[in-house]
C-alpha distance (Angstrom), angle and dihedral (degrees) to the residues before:
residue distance angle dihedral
X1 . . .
X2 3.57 . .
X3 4.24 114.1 .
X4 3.99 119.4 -173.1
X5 3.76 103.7 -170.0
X6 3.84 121.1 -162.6
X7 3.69 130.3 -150.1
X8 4.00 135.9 165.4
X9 3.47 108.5 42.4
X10 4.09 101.8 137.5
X11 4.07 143.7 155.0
X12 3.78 108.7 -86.1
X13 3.66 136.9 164.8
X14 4.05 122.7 -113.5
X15 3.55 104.4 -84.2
X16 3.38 94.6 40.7
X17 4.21 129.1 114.1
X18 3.77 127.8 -141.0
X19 3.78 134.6 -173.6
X20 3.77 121.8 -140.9
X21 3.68 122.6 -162.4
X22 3.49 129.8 -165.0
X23 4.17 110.9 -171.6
X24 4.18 109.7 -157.5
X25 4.08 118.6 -148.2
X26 3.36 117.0 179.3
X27 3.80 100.2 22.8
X28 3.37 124.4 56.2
X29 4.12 108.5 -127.1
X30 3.78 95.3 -154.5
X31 3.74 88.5 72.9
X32 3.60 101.7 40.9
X33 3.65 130.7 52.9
X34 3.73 123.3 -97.6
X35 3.52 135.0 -156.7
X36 4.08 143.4 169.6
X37 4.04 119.7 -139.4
X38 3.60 130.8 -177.2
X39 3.50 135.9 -142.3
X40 3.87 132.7 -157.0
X41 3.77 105.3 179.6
X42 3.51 113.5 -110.6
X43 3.66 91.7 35.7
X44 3.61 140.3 86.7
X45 4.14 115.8 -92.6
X46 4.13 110.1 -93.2
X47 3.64 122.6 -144.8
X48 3.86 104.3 -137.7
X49 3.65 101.8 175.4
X50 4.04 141.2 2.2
X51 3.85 130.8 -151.4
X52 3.56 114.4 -168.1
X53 4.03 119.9 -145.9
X54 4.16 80.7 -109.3
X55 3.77 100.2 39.9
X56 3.47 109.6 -94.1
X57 3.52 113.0 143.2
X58 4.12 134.0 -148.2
X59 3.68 130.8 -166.8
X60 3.86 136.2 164.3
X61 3.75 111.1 -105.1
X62 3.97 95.0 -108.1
X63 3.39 87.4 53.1
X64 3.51 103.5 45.2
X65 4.23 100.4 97.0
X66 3.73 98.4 36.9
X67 3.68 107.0 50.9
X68 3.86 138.2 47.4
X69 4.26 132.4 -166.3
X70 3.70 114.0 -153.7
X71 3.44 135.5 165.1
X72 3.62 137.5 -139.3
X73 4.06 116.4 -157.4
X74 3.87 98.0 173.3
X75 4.25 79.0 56.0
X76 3.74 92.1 28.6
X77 3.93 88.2 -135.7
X78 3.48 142.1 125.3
X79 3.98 123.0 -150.8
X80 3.78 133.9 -175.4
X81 3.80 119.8 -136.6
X82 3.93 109.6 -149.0
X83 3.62 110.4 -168.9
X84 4.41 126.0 -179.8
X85 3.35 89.2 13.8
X86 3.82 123.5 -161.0
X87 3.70 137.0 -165.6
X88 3.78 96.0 -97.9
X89 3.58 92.0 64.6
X90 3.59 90.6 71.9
X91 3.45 116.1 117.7
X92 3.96 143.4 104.0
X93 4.09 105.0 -66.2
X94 3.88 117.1 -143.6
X95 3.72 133.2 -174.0
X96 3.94 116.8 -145.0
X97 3.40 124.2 -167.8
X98 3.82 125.0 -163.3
X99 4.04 128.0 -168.1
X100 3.96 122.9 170.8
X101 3.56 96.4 -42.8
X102 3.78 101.8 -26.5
X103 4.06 125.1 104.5
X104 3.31 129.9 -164.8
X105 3.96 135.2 -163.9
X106 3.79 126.9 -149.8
X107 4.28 112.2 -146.3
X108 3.51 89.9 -107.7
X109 3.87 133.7 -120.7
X110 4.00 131.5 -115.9
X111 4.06 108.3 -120.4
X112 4.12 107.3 179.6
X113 3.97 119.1 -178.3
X114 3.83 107.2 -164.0
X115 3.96 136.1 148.1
């Protein structure tokens, strides 16, 4: 049975930075590809950052100088590092993993940007 369990979403001010972790049991992430979305309700699901199974990373332009995927095998965990953050970027953070043709949801974590 595969688990993804998320930790460190939080309330921070703009500015601020924030690591996300996503823990794996039951799959192992270093041969699958991981990836962190976020969702504002109301609005569509945004990829913010892609892992591939051999390293390669993704993000969306905007994106692309404030926040980092890595992975962890010896912990068999992904995290996202959020750095300057700013209100927009609030929104519930989830960690997909994908495998041949399975996927695989984490429960999502609360990230709030507010003065």
């Amino acid at each position: 049975q595969v688990q993804l369990v998320q930790s460190g979403g939080a309330y921070v001010q703009p500015g601020g930075s924030l690591r996300l972790s996503c823990e794996a049991s039951g799959i192992i992430l270093s041969r699958s590809d991981v990836a962190w979305y976020r969702q504002v309700s109301g609005e569509k699901r945004q990829m913010v950052a892609v892992m591939s199974a051999g390293g390669e990373t993704i993000y969306p332009t905007a994106l692309l100088d404030r926040f980092t995927i890595s992975r962890d095998d010896t912990k068999n965990t992904v995290y996202l590092q959020m750095n300057n953050l700013k209100p927009e970027d609030t929104a519930i953070y989830l960690c997909n993993v994908r495998q041949t043709e399975r996927e695989y949801w984490g429960h999502g974590t609360q990230v709030t940007v507010s003065a």
